[in-house]
VOGU-3710 file (C-alpha; in Angstrom, 3 decimals, decimal comma):
1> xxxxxxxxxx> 78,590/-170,799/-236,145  78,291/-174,617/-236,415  81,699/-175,854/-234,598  82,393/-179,219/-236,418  84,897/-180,470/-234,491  84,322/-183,306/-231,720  87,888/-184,623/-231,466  89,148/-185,075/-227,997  90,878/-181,906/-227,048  94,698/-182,859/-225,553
11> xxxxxxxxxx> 95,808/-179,957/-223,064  99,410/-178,980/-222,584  100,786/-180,439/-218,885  100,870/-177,965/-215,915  105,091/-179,429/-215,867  105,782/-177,234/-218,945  105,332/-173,973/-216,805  107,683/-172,970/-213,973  107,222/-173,500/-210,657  108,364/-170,116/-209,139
21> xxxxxxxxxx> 109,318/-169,667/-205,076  108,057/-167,335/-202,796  110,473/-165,215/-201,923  111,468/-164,849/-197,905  109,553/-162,092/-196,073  111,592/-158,411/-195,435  112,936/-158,879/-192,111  112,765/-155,160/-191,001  108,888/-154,524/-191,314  108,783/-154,194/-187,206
31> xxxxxxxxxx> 111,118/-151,735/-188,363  109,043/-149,673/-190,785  106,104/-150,458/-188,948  107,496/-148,211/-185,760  108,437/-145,228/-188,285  105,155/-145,458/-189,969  103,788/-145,171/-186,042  105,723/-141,991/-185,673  105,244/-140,634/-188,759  101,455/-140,602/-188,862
41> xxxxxxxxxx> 101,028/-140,347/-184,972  103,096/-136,971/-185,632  100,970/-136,049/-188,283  97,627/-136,744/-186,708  98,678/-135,396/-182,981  97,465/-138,480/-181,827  98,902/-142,090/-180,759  98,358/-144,752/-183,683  98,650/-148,218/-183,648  99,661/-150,933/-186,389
51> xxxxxxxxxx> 96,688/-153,621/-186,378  97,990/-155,857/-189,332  101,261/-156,294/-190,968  100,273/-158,321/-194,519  103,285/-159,251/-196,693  102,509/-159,784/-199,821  104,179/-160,777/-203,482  104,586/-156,676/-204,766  103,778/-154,549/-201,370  103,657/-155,001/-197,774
61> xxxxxxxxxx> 100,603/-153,676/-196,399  100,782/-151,750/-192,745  97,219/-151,156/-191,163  96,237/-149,062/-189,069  93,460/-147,807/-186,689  92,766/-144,832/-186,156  91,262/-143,105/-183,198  87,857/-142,056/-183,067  86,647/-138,373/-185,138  89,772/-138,914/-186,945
71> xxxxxxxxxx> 89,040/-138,779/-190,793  90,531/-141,964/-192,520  91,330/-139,906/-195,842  93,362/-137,317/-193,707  95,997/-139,386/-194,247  96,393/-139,909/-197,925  98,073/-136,282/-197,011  101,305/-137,960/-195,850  101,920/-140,227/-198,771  104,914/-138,204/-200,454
81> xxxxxxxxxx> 106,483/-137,797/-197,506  106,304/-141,415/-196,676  107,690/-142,321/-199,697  110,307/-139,924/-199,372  111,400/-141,428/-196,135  110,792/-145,325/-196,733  110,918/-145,883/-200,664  112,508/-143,169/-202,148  113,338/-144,933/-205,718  109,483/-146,461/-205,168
91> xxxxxxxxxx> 106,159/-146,066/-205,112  103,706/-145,709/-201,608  99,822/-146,012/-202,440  97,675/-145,413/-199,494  94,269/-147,313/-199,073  92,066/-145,729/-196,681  90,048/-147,000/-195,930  90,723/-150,703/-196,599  87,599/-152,054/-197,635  85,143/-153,814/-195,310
101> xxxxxxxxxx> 87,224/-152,265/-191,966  87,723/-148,793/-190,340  91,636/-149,010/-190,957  94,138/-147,593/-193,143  96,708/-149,525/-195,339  100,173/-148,148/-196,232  101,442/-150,292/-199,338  105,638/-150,290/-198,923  106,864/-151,738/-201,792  108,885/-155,234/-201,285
111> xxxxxxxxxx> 112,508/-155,137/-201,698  112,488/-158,339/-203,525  109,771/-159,335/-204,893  107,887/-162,646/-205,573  107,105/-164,086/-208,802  103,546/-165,697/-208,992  103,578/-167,965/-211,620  100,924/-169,199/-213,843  101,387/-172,142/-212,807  100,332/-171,496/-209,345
121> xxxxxxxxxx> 97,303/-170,307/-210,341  96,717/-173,499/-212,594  97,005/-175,722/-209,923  95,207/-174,031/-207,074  91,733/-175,397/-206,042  89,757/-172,786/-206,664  90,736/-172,637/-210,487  90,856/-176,631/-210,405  87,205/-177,213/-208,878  86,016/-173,613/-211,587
131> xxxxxxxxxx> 83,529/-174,993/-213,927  83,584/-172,072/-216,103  85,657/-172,692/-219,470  87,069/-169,353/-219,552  88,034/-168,798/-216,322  91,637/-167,439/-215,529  93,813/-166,782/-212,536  94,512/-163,165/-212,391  97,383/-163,733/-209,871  97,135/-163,304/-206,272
141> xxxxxxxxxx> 96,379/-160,195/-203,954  98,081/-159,049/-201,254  96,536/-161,093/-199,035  97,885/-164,643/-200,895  94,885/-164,939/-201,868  94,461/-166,047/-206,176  92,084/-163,936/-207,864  90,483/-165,628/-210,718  88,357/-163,627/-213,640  85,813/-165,748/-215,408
151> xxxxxxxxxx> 85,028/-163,963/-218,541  81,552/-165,423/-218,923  80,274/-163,525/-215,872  82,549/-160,228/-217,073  81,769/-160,350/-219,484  83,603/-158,431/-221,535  87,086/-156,614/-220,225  89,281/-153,452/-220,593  93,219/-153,605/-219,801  95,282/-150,060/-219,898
161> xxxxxxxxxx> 98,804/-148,911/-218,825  101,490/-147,520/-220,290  104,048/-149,517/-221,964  106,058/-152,261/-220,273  103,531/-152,591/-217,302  102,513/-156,100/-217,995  99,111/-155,742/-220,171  100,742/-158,272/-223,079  101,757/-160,859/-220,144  98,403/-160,581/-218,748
171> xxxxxxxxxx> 96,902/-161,528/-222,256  99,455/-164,315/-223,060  98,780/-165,318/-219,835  94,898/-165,258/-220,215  95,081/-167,207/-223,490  97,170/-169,781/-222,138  94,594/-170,651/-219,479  91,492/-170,438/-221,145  93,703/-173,401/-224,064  94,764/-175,503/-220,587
181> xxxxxxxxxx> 90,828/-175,742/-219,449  89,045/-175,140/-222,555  89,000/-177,133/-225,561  88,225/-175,439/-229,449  84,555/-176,979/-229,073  83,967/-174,542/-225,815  85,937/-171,750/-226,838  87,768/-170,127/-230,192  89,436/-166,557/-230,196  90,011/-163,900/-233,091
191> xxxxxxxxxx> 93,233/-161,758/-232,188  93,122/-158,293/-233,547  96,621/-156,952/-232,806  98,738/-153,744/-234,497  101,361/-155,483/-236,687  100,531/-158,878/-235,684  103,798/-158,652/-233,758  101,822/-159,222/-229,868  99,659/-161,965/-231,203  101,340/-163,922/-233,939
201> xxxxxxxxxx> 102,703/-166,368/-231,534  99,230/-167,720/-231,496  99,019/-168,269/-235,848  97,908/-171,390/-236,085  96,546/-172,743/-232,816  93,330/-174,782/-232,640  91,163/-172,890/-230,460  91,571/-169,905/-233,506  88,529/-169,020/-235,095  90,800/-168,961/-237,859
211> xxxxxxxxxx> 94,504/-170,275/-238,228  95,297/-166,108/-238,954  96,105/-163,057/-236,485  94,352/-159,824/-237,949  96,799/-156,995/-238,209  95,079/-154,562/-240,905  92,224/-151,996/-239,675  90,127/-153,006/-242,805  90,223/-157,021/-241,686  89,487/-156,511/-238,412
221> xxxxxxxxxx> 86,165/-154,078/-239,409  85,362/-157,377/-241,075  85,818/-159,559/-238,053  83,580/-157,670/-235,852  81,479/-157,057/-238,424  81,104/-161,161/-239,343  80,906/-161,417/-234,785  77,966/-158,922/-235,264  75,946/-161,463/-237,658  77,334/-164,738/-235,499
231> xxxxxxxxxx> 75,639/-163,145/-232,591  72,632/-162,153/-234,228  72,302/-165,766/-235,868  72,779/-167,320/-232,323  70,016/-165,460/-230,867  67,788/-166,884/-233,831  68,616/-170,087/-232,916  67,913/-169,568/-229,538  64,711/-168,254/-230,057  64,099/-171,084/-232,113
241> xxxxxxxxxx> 64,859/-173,980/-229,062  63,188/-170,944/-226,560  66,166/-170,302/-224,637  67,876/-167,489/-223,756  71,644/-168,059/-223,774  74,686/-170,259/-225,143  74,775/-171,980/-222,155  71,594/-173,002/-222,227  71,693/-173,372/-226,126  74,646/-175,700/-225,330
251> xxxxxxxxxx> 72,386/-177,854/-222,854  69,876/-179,111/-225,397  72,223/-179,850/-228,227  73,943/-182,444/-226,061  70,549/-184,038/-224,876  70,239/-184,006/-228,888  72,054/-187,004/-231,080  72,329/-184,781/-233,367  73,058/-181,384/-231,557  76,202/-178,744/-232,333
261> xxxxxxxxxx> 77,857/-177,212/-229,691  78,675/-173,237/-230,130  81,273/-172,350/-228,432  82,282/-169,498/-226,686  84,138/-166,283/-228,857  86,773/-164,220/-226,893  87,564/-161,525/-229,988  91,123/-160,422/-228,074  91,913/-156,556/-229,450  95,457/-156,189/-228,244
271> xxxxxxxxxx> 96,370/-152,213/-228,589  92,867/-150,276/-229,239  95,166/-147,312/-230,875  96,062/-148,935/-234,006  91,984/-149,152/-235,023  91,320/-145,871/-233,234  93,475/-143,814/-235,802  92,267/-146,222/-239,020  90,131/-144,288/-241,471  87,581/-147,356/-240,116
281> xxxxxxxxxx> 87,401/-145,835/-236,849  83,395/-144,981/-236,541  82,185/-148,124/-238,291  84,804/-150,498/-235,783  83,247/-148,559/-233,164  79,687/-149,189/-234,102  79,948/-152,518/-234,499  82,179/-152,923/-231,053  79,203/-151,059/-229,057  76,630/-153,740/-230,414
291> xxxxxxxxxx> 79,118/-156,806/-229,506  79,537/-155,148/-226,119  75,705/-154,050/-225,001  74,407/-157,951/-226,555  77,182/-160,634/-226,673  77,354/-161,819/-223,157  74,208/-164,056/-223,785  75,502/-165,032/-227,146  78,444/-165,822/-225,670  80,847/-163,364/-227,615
301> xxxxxxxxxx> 83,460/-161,520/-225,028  85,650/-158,737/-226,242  89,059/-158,184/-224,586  90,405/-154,906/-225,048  93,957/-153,270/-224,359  95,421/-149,779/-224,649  98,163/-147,842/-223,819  95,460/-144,737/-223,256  92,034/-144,636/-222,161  90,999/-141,218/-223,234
311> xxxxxxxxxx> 87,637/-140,739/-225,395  89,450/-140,243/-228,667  90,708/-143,965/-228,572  87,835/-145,758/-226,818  84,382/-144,194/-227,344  82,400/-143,619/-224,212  79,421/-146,068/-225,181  81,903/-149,002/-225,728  83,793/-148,042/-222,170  80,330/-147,808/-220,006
321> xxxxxxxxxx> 79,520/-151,336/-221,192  83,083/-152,634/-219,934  81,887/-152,363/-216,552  85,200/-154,867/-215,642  88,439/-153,000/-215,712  92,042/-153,526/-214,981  94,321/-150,602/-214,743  98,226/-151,468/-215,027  101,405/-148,730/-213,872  99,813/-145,445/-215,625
331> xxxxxxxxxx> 101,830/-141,716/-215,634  98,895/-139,645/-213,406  95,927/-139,842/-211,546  94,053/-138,689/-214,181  95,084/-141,677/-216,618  93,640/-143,831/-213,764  90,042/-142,121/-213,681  89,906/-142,644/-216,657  90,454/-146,199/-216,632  89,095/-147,154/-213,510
341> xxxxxxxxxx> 86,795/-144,113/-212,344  89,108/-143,814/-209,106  92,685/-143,178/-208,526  95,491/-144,914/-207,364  97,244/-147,013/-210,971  99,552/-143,963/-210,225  101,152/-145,268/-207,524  101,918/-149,307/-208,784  105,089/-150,207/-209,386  104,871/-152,186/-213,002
351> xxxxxxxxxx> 105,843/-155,526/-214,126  102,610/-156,920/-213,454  101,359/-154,657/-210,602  97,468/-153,953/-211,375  94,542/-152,462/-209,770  91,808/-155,466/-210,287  88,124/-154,065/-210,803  85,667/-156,421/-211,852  82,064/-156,215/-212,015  80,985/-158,168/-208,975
361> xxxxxxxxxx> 83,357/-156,090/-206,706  83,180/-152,235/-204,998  86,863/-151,048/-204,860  89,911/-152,150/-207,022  92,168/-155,181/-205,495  95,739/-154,868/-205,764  97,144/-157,801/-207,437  100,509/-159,052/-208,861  99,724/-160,484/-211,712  99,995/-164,533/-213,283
371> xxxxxxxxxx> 103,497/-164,314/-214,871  104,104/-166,564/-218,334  108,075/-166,123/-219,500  107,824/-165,553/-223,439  109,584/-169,115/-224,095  106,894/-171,150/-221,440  104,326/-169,916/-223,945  105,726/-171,197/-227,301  106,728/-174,129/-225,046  102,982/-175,019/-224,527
381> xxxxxxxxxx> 101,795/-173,388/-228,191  104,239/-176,122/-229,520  102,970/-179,025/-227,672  99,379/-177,984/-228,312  99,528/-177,885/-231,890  101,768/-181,231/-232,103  98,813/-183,403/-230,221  95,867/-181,705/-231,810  94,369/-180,984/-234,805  93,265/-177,661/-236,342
391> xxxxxxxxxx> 89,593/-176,871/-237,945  89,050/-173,657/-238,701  85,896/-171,822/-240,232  86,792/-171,547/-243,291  83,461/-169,746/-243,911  84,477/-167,013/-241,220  87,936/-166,532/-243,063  86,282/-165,841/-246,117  84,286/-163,244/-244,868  87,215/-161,446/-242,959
401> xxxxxxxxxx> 90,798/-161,875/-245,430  88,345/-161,673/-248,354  85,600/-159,542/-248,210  85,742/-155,960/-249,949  84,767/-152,738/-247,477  81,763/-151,137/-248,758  82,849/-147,518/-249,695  79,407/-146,335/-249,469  79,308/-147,807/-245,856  78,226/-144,037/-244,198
411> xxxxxxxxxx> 79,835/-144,666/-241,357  83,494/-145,493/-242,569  85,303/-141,896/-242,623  86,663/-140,366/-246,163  89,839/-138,982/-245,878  89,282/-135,331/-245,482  89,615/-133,146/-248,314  92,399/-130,926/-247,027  94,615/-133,904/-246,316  97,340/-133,163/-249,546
421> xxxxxxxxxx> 96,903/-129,379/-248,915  98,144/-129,949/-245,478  100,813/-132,354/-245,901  102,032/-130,144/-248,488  102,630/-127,353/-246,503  104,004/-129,643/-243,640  106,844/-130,133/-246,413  107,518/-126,837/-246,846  107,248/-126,079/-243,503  109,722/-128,373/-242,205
431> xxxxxxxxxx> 107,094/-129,056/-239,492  103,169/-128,785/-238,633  100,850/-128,302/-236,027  97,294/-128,094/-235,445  97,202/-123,854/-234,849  99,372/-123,657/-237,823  96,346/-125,940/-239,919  93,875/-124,028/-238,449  94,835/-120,509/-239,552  96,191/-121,564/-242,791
441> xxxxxxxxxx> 92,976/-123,263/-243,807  90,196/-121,354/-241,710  88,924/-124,120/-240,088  88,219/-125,094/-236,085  90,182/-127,310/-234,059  88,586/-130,471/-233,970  88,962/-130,958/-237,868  92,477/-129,799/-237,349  93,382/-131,983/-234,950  91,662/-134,961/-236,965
451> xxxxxxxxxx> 93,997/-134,037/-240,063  97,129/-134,566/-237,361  96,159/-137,777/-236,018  95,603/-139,150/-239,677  99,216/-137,710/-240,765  100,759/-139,436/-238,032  98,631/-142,622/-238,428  100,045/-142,355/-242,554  103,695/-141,806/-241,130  103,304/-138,606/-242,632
461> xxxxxxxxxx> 104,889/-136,708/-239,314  106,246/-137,752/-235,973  104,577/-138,296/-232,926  103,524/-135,305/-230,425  106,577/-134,259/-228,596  105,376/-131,386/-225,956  101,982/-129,615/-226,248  101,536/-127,120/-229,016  104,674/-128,192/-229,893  105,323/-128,546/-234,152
471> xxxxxxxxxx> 105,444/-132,092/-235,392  108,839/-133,056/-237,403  107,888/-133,947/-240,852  108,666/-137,549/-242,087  107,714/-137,889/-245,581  109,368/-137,000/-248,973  108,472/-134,751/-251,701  109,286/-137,914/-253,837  106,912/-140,154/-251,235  104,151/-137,299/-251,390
481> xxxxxxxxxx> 104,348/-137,658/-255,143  103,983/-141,489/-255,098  100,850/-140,892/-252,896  98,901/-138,043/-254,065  100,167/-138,301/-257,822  101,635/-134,422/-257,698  104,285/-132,938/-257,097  104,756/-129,980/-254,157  104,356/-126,557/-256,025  107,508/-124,734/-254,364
//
């Protein structure tokens, strides 16, 4: 992509976010400390001492050392009953052992907590002095300490938890950082998000690709499909100036007069779900695992969130290429192995709690993440779009809100034949269910199951309510008529 544009870039000023203050420290951690010495000394049948007391923004952290022969992961044993006894309307995670040391770390949630602001993380040194363009601060461990994730050296990234844990301030968040350092000639996004309603405060800025948030399955096939081809024409080009990266790309067009800068892409797919159950599902996917495995060097970075992280909503090729994770509150254990290959998103608290697990690291890092009200962000959007000007590829558009989907394309699903058989019977029924499809119809579960998931993704049915539990049926006989062209034969 040929990025046109060489105005000077006008950034919004740091004074338009809020400067947020640390909350005082708990005064009763000598307190807690001595239980937690009791406690785990009774446990263990042994004397224990505290090493470390670490306050932090979310948790206070209590280490410990442990006597010699005693196994560190003995005591993950005690965590309910620690919880029970010190945060009983919280959340306790154990860490043992801490990394780099031979001590244990109970995490006691705060009583009040600490905002960290974006703004903080603007202003700090170590984002300041960053020369990446698309470098954001995470927010800050609990050590202090501000974590910063610099998508070029992700380079691509995977967000999950379950609602209201934080994963849409971490992206607003995000965005707004890359648009303070970053200008639209080093870096241009394409939002994919379900309804536009997570994104659309973004229509219209001038680091889009295009002015428009994609909301429809079928558009955003096209945008990854038109990111496949950008990549693959980048790579010509390099191979054409014998280099092997944007970067580097980017180095000898400005020692040219008459050089183009390509900037970076961050493609930003906010709730995998809503492509996962489109009738586009295996051609989105193919196209995601090339942009994945090959855009780092082209400098195309995918961003994905999702309430789940199970193999029917993110395919396992795409996930093992996301090697840089970040795991908000989540219901089980299980939910966070799946996210993160370990445990422990179980035990956060929300609100911006997250277990951060990038590449270039060998355990997650607790960290409360960089916080961005709703209003700072159209506060900044507004000022953005008032001192710069917008120039969009009009040429990318084109081939995203315009394009037609090939219907021969073999790897875009066909609706499956049964699907008016079943839904008719889900009328009469007054409910359906996967066993009830599959003795009906004579056919196995998996295909079963598929017809389900594409009668909820139609609004056909409700969502699942227990397991093997019936799903309450939503449409009409009049609305079945309007979409299949018959009527129910009572």
């Amino acid at each position: 992509m040929a990025n046109e544009g060489q105005n000077k870039y006008t950034g919004f000023p740091i004074e338009l976010l809020k400067a947020h203050e640390a909350v005082a420290p708990n005064n009763n951690t000598e307190q807690t400390a001595n239980r937690l010495v009791e406690m785990i000394g009774g446990y263990l049948k042994t004397a224990v001492a505290v090493s470390d007391i670490v306050v932090g923004p979310t948790v206070t952290r209590y280490e410990f050392e442990l006597p010699e022969g005693v196994a560190v992961k003995k005591i993950e044993a005690l965590r309910d009953e620690i919880k029970d006894e010190l945060a009983p309307m919280s959340y306790v995670r154990i860490e043992a052992p801490i990394y780099d040391k031979r001590t244990v770390g109970v995490e006691i949630p705060n009583p009040i907590r600490s905002i960290v602001g974006l703004r903080e993380g603007l202003s700090s040194p170590k984002f300041v002095n960053h020369s990446s363009p698309l470098v954001f601060p995470v927010g800050k461990d609990t050590d202090g300490n501000i974590m910063l994730l610099d998508l070029t050296k992700m380079p691509h990234i995977f967000i999950a938890g379950q609602s209201g844990s934080g994963k849409s301030v971490f992206i607003n968040a995000m965005i707004a950082s890359i648009m303070y350092k970053a200008s639209p000639d080093d870096a241009r996004f394409i939002m994919i998000g379900e309804r536009g309603i997570e994104l659309s405060v973004f229509q219209g800025m001038p680091h889009m690709l295009f002015g428009e948030t994609i909301t429809h399955p079928d558009d955003a096939l096209n945008a990854l499909r038109w990111a496949n081809d950008e990549m693959n024409r980048r790579y010509l080009a390099f191979n054409e100036y014998k280099c092997n990266n944007v970067a580097e790309y980017n180095r000898l067009q400005a020692e040219s007069e008459s050089g183009v800068k390509l900037p970076h892409i961050v493609i930003v797919i906010h709730e995998l779900l809503h492509l996962a159950r489109s009738k586009f599902r295996r051609a989105i996917e193919d196209k995601l695992a090339s942009l994945v495995a090959m855009g780092r060097a082209a400098g195309i970075h995918i961003v994905i969130s999702s309430l789940y992280a199970s193999s029917d909503v993110i395919a396992g090729t795409i996930k093992a290429n996301m090697t840089s994770r970040i795991a908000f509150r989540v219901p089980s254990s299980i939910d966070s192995r799946m996210i993160l290959d370990v445990s422990g998103a179980e035990t956060l608290i929300g609100s911006g709690d997250m277990l951060y697990y990038p590449i270039d690291v060998c355990v997650p890092v607790r960290v409360q993440g960089s916080y961005i009200a709703f209003k700072e962000l159209q506060t900044i959007i507004g000022y953005i779009k008032k001192h710069n000007r917008s120039d969009y590829n009009e040429e990318a558009a084109d081939s995203v809100f315009r394009a037609i989907i090939d219907a021969s394309d073999s790897l875009i699903e066909e609706e499956d034949s049964l699907l008016p058989a079943v839904t008719e019977l889900a009328i009469k029924l007054n409910n359906i269910s996967s066993p009830v499809v599959q003795r009906r119809f004579s056919i196995g579960y998996a295909r079963a199951a598929r017809i389900i998931d594409r009668m909820e993704a139609l609004g056909f049915i409700g969502p699942l309510i227990g397991y093997a539990k019936p799903r309450d049926v939503l449409i009409t006989r009049e609305q079945y008529k309007k979409f299949f062209g018959r009527d129910v034969q009572d």
